[in-house]
Residue frames relative to the residue before (quaternion, step in Angstrom):
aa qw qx qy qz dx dy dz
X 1.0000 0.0000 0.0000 0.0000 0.00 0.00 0.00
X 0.5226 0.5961 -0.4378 0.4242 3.78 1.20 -0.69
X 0.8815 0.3304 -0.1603 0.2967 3.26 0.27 -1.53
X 0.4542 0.7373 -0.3987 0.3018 3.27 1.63 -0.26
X 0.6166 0.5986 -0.1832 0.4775 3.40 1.20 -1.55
X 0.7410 0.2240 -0.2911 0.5621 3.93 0.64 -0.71
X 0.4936 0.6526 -0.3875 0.4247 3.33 0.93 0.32
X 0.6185 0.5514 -0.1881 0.5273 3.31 1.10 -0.96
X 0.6776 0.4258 -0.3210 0.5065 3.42 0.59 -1.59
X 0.6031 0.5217 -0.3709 0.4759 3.80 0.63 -1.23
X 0.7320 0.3326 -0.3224 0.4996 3.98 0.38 -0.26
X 0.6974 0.4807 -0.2600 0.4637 3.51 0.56 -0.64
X 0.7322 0.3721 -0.3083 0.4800 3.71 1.26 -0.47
X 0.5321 0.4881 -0.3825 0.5764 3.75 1.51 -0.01
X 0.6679 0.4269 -0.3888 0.4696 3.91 0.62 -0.44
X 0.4617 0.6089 -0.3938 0.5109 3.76 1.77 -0.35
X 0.8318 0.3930 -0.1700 0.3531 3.22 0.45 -1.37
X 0.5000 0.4776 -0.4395 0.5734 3.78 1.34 -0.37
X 0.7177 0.5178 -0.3910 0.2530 3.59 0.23 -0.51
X 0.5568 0.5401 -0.2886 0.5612 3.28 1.44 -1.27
X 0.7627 0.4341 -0.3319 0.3459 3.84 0.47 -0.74
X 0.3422 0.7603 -0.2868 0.4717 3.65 2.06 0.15
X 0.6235 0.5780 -0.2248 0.4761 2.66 0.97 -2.27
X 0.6361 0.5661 -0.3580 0.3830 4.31 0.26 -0.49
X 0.6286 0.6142 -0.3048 0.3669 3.33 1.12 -0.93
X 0.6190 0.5761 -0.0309 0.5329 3.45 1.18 -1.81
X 0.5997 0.4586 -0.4290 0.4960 3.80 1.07 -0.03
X 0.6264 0.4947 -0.4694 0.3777 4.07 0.57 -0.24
X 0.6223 -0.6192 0.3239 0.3526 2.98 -1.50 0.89
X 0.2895 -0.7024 0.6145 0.2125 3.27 -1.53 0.52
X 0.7819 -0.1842 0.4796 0.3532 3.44 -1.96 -0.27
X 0.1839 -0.6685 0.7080 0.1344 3.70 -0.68 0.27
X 0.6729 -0.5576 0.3570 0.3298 3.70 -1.54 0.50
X 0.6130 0.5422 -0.3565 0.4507 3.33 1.38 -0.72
X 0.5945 0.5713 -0.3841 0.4155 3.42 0.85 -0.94
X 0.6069 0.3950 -0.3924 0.5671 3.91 0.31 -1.15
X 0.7215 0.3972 -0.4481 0.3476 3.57 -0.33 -0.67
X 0.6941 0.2289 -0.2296 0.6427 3.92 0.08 -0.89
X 0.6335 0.2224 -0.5809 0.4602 3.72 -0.20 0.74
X 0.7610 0.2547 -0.4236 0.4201 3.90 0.18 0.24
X 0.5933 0.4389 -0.5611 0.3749 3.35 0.69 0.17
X 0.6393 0.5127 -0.3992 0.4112 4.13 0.98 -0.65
X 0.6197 0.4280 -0.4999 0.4276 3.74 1.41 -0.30
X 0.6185 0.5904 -0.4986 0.1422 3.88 0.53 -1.07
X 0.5962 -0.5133 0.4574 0.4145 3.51 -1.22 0.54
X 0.6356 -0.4872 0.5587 0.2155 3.56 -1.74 0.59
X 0.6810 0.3752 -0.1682 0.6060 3.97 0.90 -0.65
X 0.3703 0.7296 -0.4533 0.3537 3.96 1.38 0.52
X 0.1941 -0.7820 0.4220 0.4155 3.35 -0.46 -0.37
X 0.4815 0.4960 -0.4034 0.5995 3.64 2.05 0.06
X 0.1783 -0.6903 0.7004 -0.0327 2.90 -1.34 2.22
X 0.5582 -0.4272 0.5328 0.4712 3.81 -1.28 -0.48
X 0.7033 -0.4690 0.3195 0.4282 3.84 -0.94 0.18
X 0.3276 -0.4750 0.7026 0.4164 2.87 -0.98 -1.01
X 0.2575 -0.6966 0.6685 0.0386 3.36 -1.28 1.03
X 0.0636 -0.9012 0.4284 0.0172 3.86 -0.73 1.34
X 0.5006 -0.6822 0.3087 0.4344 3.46 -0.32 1.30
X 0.8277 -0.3021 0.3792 0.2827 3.25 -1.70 0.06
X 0.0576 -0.7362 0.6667 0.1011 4.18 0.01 0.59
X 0.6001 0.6384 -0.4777 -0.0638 3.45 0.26 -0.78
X 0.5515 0.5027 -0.3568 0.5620 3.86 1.46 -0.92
X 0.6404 0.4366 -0.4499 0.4437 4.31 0.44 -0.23
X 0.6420 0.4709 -0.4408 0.4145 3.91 1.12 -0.69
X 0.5331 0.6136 -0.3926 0.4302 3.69 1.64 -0.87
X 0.6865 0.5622 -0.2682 0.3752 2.97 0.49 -1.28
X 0.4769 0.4885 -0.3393 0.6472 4.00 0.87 -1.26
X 0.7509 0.3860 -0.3852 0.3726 3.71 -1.03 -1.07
X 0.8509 0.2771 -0.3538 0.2721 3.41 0.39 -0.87
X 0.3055 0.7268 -0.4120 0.4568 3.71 2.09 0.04
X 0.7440 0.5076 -0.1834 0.3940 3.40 0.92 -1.37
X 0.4728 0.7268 -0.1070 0.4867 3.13 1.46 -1.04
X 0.7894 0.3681 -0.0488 0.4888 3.59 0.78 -1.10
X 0.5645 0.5308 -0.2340 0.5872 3.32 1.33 -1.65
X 0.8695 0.3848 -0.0413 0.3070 3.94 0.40 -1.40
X 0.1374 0.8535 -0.5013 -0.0374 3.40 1.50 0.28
X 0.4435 -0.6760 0.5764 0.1187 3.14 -1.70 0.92
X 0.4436 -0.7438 0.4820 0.1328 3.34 -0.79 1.53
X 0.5600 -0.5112 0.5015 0.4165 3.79 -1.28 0.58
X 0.0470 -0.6539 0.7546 -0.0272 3.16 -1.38 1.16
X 0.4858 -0.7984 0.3556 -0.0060 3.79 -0.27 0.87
X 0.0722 -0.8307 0.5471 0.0736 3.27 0.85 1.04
X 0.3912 -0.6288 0.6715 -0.0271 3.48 -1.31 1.45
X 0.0364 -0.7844 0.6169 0.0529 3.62 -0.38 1.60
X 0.1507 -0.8132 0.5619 -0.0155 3.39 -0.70 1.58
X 0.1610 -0.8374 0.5190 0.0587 3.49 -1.02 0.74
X 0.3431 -0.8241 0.4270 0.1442 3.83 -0.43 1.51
X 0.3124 -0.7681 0.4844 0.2789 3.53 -0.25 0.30
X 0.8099 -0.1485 0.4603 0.3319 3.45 -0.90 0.09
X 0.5041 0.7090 -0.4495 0.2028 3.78 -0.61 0.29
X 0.2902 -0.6567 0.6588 0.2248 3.69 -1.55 0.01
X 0.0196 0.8653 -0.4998 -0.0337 2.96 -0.80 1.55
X 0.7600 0.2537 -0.3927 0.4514 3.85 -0.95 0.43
X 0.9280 -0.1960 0.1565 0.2754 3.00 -1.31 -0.35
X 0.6489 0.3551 -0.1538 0.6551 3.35 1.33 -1.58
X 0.4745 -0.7316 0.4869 0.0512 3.62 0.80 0.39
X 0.1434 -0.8219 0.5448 -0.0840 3.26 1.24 1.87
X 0.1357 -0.5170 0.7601 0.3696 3.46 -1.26 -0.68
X 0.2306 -0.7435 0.6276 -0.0107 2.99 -1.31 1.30
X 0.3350 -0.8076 0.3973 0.2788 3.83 -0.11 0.64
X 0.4502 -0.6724 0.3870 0.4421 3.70 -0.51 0.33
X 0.1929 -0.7267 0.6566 -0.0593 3.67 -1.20 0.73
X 0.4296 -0.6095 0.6556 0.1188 3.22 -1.88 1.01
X 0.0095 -0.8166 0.5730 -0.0690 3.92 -0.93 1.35
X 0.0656 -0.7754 0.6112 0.1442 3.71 -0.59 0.47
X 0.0404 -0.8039 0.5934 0.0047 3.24 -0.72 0.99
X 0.3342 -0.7459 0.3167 0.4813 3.83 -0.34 0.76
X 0.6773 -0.5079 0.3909 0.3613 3.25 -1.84 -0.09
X 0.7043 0.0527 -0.1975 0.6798 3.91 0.76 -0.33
X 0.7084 -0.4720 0.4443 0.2792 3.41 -2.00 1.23
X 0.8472 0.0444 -0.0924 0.5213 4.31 0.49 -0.09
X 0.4589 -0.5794 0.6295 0.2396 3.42 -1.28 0.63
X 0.3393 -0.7746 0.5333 0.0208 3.02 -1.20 1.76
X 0.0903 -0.7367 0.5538 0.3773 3.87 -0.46 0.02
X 0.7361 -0.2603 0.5750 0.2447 3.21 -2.24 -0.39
X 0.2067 -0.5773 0.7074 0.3516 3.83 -1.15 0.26
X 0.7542 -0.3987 0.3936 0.3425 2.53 -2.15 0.12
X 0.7611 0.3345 0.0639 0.5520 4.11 -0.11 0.36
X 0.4701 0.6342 -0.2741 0.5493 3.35 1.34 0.03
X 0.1270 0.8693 -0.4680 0.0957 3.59 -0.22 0.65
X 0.2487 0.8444 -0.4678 0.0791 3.23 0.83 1.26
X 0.2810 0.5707 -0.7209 0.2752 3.68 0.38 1.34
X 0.7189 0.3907 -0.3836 0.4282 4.00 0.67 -0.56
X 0.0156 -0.6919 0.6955 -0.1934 3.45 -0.75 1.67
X 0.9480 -0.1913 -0.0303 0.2524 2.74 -1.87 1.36
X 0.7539 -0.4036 0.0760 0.5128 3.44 0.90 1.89
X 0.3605 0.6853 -0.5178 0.3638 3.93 1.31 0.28
C-alpha cells in the first residue's frame, strides 16, 4: 500500500508531463475556415453536383426605394395620440409610491392606411 500511492503519483505526474509537452504541437498555425472552404470548392470536379453559392448583390437602396413607392401609394391615416396624465399613486400590494407621469396612448387600437388614389386630407371644399 506504501508504494502503490507514490507509484501512482509517479505515473500520473509523467502522464501530466507527456501531455503538457503535446500541448506544443497544437500551437502551429492552422488553416482558417475560409481557407478549407475555397480550397475544396476550387478542388471539386466540374461534373459534381456541390457548387459554391451564389453570392447576391446588395437589395438594400431597391428595399428603400420599394418602401418609399409603398409609402406614397399607401398613405397613413391620422391616428391621434391621446395625452394622458397619471396621478401620483401606490401600486400593488407592498404599496410602492409610484410618481405621477405623462403617457400618450393612441386614439384607435391600429393604424389605418389610405387607398391607392384616395386623398382624404381634401375635405369639404378645403
Amino acid at each position: 500500500m506504501k508504494r502503490t500511492i507514490p507509484l501512482l503519483l509517479l505515473i500520473g505526474l509523467i502522464s501530466f508531463m507527456v501531455g503538457c509537452m503535446r500541448l506544443g504541437d497544437t500551437t502551429k498555425e492552422a488553416p482558417t475556415m475560409a481557407d478549407i472552404y475555397d480550397e475544396h470548392f476550387s478542388t471539386v470536379d466540374e461534373r459534381s453536383h456541390v457548387q459554391k453559392p451564389p453570392t447576391f448583390p446588395d437589395l438594400s437602396s431597391l428595399r428603400l426605394q420599394k418602401e418609399r413607392e409603398l409609402a406614397e401609394d399607401f398613405e397613413l391615416l391620422d391616428n391621434p395620440m391621446l395625452l394622458i396624465y397619471v396621478f401620483p399613486h401606490l401600486a400593488t400590494d407592498e404599496r410602492m409610491p409610484v410618481p405621477g407621469y405623462w403617457t400618450a396612448i393612441p386614439l384607435y387600437e391600429r393604424d389605418e392606411f389610405a387607398l391607392p388614389g384616395e386623398n382624404y386630407r381634401v375635405r369639404f371644399g378645403d
